[in-house]
PDB file with one MODEL, atoms N, CA, C and O in Angstrom:
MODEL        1
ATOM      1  N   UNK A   1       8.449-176.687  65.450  1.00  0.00           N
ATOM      2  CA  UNK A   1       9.750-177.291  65.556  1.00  0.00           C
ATOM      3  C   UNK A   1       9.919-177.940  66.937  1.00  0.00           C
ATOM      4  O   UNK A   1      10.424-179.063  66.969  1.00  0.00           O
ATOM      5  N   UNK A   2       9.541-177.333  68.102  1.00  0.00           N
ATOM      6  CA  UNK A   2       9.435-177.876  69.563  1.00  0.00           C
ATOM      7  C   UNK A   2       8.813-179.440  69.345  1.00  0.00           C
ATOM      8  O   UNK A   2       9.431-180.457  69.661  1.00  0.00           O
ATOM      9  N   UNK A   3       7.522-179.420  68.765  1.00  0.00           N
ATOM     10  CA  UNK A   3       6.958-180.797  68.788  1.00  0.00           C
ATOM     11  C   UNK A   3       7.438-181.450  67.873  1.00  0.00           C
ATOM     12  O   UNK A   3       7.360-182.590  68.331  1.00  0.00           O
ATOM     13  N   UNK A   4       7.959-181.550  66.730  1.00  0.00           N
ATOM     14  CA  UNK A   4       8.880-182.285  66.242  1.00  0.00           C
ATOM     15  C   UNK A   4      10.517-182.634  67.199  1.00  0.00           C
ATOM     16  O   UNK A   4      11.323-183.485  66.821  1.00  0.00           O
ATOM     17  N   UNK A   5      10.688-181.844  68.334  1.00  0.00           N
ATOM     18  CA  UNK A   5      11.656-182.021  68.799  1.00  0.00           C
ATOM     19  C   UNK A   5      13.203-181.571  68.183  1.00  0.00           C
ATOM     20  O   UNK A   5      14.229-182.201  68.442  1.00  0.00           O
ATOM     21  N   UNK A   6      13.143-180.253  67.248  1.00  0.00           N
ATOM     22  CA  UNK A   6      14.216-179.814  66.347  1.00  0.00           C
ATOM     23  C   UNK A   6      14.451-178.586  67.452  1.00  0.00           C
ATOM     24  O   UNK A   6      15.563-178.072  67.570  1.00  0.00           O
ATOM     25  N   UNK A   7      13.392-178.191  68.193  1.00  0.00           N
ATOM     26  CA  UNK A   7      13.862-176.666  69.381  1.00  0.00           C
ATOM     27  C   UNK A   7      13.524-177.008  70.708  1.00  0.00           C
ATOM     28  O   UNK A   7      12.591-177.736  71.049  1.00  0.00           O
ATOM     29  N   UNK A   8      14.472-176.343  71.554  1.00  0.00           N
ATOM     30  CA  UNK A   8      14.322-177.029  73.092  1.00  0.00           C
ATOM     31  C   UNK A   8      13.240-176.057  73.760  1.00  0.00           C
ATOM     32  O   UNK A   8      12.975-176.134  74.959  1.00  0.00           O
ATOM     33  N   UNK A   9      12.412-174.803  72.585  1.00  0.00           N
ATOM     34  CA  UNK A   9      11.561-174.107  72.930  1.00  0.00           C
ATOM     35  C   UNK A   9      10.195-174.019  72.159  1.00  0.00           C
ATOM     36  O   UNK A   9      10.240-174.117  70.932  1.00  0.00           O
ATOM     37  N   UNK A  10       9.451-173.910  72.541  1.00  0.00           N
ATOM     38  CA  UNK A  10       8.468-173.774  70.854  1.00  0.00           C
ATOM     39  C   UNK A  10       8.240-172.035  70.710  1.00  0.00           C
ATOM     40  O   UNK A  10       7.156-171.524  70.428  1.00  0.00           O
ATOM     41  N   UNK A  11       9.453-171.309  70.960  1.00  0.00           N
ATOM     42  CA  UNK A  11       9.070-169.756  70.715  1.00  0.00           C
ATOM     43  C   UNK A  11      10.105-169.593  69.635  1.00  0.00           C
ATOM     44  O   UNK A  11      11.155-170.226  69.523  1.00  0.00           O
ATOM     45  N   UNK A  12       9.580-168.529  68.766  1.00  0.00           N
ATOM     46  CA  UNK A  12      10.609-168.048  67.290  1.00  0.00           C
ATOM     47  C   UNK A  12      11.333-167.769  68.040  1.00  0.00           C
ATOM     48  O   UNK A  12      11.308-167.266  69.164  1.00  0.00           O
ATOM     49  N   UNK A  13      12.312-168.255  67.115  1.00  0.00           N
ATOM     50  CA  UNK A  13      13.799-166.819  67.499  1.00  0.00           C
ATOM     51  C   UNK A  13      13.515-165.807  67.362  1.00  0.00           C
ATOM     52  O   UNK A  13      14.074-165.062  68.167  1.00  0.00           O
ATOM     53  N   UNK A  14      12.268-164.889  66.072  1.00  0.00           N
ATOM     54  CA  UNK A  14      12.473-163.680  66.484  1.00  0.00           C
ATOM     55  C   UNK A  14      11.770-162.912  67.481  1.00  0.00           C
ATOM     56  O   UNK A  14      11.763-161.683  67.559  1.00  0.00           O
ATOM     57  N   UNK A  15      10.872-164.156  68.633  1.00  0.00           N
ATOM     58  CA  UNK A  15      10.763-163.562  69.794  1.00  0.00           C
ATOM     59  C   UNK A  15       9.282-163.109  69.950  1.00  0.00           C
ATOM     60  O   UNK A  15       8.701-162.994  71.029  1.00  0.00           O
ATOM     61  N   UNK A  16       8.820-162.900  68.875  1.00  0.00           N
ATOM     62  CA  UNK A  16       7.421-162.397  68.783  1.00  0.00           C
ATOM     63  C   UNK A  16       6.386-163.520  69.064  1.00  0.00           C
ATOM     64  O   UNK A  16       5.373-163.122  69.639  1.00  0.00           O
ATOM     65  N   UNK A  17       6.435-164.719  68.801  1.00  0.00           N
ATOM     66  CA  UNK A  17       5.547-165.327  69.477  1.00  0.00           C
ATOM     67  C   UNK A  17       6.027-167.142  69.512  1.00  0.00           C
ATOM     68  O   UNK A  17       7.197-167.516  69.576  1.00  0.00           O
ATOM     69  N   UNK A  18       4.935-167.982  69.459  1.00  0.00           N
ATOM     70  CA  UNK A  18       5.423-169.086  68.794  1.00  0.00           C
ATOM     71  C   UNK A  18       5.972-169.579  68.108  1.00  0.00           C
ATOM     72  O   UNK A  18       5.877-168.926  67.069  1.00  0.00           O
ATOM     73  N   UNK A  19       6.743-170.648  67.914  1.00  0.00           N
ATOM     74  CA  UNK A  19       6.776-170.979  66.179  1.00  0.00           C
ATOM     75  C   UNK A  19       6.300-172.063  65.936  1.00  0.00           C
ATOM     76  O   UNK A  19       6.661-173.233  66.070  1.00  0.00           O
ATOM     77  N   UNK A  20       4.902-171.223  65.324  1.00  0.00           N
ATOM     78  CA  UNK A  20       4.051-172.268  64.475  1.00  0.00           C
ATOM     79  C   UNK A  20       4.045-172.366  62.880  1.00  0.00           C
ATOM     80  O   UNK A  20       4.815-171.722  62.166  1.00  0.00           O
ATOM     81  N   UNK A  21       3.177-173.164  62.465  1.00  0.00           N
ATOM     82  CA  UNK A  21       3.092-172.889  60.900  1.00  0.00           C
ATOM     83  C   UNK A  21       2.850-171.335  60.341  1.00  0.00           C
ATOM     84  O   UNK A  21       3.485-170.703  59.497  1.00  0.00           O
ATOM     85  N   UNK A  22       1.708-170.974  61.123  1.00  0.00           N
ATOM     86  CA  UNK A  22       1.032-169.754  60.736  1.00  0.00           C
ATOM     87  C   UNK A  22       2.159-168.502  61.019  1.00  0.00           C
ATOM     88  O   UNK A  22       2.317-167.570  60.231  1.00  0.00           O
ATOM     89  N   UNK A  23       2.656-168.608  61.863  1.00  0.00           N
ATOM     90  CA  UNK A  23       3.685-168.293  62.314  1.00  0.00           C
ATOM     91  C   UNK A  23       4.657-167.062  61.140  1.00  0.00           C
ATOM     92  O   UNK A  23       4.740-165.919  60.691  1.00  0.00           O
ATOM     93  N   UNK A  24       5.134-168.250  61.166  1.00  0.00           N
ATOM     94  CA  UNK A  24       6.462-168.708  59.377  1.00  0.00           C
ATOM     95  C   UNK A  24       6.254-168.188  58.446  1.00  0.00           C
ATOM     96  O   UNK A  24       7.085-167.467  57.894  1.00  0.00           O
ATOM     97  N   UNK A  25       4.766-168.466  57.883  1.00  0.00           N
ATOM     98  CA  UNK A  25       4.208-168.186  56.712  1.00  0.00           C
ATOM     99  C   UNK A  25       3.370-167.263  56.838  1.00  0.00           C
ATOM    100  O   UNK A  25       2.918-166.786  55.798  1.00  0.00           O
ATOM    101  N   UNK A  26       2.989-166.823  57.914  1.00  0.00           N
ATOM    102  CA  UNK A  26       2.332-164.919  57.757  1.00  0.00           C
ATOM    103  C   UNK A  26       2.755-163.600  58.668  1.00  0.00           C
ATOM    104  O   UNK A  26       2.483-162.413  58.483  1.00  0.00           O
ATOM    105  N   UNK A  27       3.507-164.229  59.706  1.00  0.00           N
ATOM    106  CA  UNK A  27       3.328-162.835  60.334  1.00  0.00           C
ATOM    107  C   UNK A  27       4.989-162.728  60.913  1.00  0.00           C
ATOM    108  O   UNK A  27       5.319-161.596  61.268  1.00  0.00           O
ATOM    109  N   UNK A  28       6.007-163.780  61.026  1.00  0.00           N
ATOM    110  CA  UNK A  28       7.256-163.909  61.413  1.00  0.00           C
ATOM    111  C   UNK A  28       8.410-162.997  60.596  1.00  0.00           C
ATOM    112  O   UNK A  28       8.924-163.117  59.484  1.00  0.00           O
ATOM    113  N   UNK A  29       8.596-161.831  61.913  1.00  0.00           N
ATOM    114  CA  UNK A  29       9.314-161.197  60.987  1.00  0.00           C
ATOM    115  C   UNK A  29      10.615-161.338  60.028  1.00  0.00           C
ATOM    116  O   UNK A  29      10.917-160.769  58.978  1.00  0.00           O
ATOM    117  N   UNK A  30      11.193-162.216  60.726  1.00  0.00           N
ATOM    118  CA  UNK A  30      12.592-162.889  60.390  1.00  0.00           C
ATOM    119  C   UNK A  30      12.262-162.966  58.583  1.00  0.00           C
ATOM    120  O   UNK A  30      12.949-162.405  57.729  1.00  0.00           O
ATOM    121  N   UNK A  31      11.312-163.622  58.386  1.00  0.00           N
ATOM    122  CA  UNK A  31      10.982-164.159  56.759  1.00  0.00           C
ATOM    123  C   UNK A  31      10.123-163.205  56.353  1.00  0.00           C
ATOM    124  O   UNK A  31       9.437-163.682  55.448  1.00  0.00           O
ATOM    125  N   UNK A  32       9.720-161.685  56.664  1.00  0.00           N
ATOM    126  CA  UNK A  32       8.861-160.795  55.703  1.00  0.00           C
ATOM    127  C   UNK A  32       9.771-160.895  54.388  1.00  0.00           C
ATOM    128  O   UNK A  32       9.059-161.228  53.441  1.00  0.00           O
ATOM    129  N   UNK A  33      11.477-160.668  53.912  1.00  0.00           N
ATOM    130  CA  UNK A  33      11.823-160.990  52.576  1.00  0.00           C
ATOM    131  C   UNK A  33      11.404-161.957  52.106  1.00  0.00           C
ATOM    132  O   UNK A  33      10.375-161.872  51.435  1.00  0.00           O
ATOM    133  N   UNK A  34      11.732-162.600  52.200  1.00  0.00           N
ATOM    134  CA  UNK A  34      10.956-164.046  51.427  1.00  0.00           C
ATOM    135  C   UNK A  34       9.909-164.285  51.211  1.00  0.00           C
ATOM    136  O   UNK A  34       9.506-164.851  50.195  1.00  0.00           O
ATOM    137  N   UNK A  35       8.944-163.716  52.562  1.00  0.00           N
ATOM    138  CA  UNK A  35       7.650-164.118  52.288  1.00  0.00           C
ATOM    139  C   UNK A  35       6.764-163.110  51.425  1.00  0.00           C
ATOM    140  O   UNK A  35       5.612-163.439  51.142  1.00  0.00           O
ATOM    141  N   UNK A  36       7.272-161.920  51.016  1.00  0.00           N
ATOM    142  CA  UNK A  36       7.113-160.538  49.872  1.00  0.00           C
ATOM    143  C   UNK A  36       7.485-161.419  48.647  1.00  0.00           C
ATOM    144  O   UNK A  36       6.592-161.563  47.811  1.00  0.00           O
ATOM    145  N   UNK A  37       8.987-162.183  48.366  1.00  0.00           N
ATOM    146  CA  UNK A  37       9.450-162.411  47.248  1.00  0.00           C
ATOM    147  C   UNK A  37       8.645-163.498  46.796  1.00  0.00           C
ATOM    148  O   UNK A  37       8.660-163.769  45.595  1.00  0.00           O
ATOM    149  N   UNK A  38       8.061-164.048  47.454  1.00  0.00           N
ATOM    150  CA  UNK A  38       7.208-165.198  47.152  1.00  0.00           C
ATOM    151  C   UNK A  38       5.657-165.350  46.791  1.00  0.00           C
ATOM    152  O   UNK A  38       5.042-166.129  46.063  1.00  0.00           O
ATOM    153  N   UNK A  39       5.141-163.865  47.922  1.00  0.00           N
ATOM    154  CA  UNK A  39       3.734-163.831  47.497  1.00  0.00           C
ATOM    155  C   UNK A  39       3.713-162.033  47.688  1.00  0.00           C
ATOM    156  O   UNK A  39       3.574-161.277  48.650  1.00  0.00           O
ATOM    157  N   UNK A  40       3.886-161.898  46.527  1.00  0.00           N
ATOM    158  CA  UNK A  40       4.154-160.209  46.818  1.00  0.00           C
ATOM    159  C   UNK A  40       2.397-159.596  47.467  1.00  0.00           C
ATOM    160  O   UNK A  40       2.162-158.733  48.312  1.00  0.00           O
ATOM    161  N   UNK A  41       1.365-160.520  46.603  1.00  0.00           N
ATOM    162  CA  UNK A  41      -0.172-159.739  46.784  1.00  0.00           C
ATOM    163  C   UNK A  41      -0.584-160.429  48.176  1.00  0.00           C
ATOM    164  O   UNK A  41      -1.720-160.178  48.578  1.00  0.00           O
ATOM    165  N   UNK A  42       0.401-161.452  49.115  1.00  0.00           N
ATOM    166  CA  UNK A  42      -0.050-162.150  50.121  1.00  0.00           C
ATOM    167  C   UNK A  42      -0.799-163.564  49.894  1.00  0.00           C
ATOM    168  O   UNK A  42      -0.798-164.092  48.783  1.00  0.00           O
ATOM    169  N   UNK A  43      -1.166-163.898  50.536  1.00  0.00           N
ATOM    170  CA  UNK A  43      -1.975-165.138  50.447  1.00  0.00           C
ATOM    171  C   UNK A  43      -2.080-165.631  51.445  1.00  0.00           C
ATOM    172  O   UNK A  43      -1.082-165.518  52.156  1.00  0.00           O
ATOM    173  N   UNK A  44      -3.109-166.308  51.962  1.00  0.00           N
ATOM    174  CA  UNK A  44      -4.152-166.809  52.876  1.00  0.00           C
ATOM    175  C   UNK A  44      -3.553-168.059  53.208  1.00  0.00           C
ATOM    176  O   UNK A  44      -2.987-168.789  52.394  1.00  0.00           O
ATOM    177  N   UNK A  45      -3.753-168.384  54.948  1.00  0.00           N
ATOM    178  CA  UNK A  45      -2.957-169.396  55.244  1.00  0.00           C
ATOM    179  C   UNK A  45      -3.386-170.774  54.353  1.00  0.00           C
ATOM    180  O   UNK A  45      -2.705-171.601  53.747  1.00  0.00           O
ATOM    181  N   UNK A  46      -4.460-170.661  54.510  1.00  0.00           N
ATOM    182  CA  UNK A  46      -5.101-172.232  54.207  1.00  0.00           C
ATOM    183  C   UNK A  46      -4.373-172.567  52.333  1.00  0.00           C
ATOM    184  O   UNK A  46      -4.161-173.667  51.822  1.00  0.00           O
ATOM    185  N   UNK A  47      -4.157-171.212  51.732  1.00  0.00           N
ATOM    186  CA  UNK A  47      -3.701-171.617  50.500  1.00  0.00           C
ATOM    187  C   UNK A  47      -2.472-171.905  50.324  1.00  0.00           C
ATOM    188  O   UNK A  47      -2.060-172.578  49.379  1.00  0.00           O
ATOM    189  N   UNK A  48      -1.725-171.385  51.282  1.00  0.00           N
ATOM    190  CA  UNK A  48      -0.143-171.915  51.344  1.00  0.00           C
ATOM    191  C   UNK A  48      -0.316-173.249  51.917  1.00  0.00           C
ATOM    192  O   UNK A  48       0.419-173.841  51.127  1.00  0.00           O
ATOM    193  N   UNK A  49      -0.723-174.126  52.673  1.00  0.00           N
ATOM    194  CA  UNK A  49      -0.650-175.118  53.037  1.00  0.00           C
ATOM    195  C   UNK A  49      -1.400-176.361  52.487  1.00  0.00           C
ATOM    196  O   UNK A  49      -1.041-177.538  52.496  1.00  0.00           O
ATOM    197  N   UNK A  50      -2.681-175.719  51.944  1.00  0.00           N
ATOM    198  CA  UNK A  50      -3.233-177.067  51.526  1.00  0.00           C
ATOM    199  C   UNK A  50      -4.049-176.473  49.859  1.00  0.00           C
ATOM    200  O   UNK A  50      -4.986-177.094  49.355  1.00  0.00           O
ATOM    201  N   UNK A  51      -3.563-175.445  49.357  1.00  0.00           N
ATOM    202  CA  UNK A  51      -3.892-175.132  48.186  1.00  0.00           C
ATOM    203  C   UNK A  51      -3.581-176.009  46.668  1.00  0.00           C
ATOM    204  O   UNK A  51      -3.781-177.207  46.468  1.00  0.00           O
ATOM    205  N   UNK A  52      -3.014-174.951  45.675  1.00  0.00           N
ATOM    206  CA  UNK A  52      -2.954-175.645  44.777  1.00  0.00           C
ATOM    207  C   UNK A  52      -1.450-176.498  44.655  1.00  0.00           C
ATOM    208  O   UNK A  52      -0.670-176.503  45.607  1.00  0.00           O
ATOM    209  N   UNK A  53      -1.149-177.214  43.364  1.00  0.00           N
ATOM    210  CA  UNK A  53       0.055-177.790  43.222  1.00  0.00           C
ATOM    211  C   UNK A  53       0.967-176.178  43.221  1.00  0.00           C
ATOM    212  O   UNK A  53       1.566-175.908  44.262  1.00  0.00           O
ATOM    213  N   UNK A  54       1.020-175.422  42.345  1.00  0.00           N
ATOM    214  CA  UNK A  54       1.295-174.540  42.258  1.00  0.00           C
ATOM    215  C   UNK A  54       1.861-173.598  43.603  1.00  0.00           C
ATOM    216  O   UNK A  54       2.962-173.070  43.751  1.00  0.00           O
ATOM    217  N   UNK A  55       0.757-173.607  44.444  1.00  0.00           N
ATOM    218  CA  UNK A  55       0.720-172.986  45.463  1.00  0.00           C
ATOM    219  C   UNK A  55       1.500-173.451  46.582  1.00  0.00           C
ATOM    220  O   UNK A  55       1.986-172.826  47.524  1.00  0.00           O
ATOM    221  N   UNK A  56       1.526-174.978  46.213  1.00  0.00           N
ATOM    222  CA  UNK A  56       2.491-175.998  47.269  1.00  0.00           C
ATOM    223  C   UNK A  56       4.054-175.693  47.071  1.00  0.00           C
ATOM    224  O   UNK A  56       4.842-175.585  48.011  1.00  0.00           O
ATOM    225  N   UNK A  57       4.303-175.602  46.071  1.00  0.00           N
ATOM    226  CA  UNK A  57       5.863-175.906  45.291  1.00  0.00           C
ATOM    227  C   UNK A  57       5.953-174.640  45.856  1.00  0.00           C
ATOM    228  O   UNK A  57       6.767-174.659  46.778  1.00  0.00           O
ATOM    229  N   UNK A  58       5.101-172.782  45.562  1.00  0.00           N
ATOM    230  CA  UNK A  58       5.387-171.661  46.108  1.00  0.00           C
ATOM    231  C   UNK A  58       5.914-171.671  47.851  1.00  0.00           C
ATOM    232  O   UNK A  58       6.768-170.953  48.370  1.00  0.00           O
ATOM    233  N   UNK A  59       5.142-172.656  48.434  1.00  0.00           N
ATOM    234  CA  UNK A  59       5.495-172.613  50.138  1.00  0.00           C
ATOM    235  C   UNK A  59       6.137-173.372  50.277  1.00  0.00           C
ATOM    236  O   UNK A  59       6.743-173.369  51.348  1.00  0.00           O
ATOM    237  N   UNK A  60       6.428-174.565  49.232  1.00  0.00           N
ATOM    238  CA  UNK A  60       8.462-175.384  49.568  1.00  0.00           C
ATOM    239  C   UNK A  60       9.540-174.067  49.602  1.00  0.00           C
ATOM    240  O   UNK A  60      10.222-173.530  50.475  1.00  0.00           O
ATOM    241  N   UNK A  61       9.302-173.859  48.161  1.00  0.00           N
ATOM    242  CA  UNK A  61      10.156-172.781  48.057  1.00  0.00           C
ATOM    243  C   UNK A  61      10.485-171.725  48.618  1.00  0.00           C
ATOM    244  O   UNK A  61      11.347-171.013  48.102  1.00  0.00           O
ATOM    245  N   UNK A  62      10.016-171.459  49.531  1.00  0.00           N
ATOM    246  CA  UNK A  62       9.507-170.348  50.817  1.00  0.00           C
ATOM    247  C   UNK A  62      10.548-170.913  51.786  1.00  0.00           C
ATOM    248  O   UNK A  62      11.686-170.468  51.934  1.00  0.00           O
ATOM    249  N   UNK A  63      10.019-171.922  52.406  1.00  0.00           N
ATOM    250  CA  UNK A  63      10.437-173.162  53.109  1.00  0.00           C
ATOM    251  C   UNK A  63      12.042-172.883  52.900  1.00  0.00           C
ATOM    252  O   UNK A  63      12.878-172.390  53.656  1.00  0.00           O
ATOM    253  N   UNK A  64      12.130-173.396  51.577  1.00  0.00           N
ATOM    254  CA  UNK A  64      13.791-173.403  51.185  1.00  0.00           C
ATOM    255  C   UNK A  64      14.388-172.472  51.955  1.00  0.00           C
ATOM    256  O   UNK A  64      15.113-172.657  52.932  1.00  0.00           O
ATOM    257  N   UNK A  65      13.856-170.909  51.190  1.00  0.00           N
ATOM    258  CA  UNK A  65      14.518-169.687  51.344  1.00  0.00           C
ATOM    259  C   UNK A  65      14.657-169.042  52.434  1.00  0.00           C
ATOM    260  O   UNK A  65      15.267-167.978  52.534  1.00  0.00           O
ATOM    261  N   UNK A  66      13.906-169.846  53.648  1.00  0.00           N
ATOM    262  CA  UNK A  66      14.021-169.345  55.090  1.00  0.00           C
ATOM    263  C   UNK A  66      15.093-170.109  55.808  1.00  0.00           C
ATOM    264  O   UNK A  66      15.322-169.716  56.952  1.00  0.00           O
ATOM    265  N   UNK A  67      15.972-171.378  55.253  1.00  0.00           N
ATOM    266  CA  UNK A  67      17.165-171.999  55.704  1.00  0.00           C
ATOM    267  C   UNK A  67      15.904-172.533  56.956  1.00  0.00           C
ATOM    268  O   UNK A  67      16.554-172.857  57.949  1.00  0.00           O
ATOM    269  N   UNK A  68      15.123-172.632  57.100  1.00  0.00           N
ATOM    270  CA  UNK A  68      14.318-173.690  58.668  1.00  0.00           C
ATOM    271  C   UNK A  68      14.441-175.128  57.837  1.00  0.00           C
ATOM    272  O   UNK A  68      14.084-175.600  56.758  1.00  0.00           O
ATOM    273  N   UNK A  69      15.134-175.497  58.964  1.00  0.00           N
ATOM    274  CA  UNK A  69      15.684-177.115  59.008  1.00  0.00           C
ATOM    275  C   UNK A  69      13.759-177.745  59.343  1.00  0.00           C
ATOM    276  O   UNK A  69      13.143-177.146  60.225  1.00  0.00           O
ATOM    277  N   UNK A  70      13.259-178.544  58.813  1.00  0.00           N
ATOM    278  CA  UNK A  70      12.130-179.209  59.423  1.00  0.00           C
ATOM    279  C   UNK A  70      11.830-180.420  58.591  1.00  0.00           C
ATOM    280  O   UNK A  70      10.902-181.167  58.900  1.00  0.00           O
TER     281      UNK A  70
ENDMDL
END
């Protein structure tokens, strides 16, 4: 979000580290609900981002459910 210029920081709000992609989608605690309701067995970065159609629409929808403006 920093390099897009949407945060005047590139650290999460919840403090734990960056906010990167990998971030968001595996280890950010803020979104462990969502990111359980979405991939309860987990899933591997590279498949949330550049996987299937399936798998894409799963990490919009992720996306959605975390309210991150991007």
């Amino acid at each position: 979000m920093h390099r897009l210029g949407r945060s005047h920081t590139p650290n999460c709000p919840c403090e734990t580290g960056p906010q990167t992609p990998e971030h968001i989608l595996q280890t950010c605690p803020l979104h462990q609900e969502a990111r359980t309701d979405h991939w309860p067995q987990g899933a591997a970065l590279q498949e949330q981002l550049w996987g299937t159609k399936d798998s894409l629409i799963l990490s919009t929808s992720f996306i959605q459910a975390t309210k991150l403006e991007v």
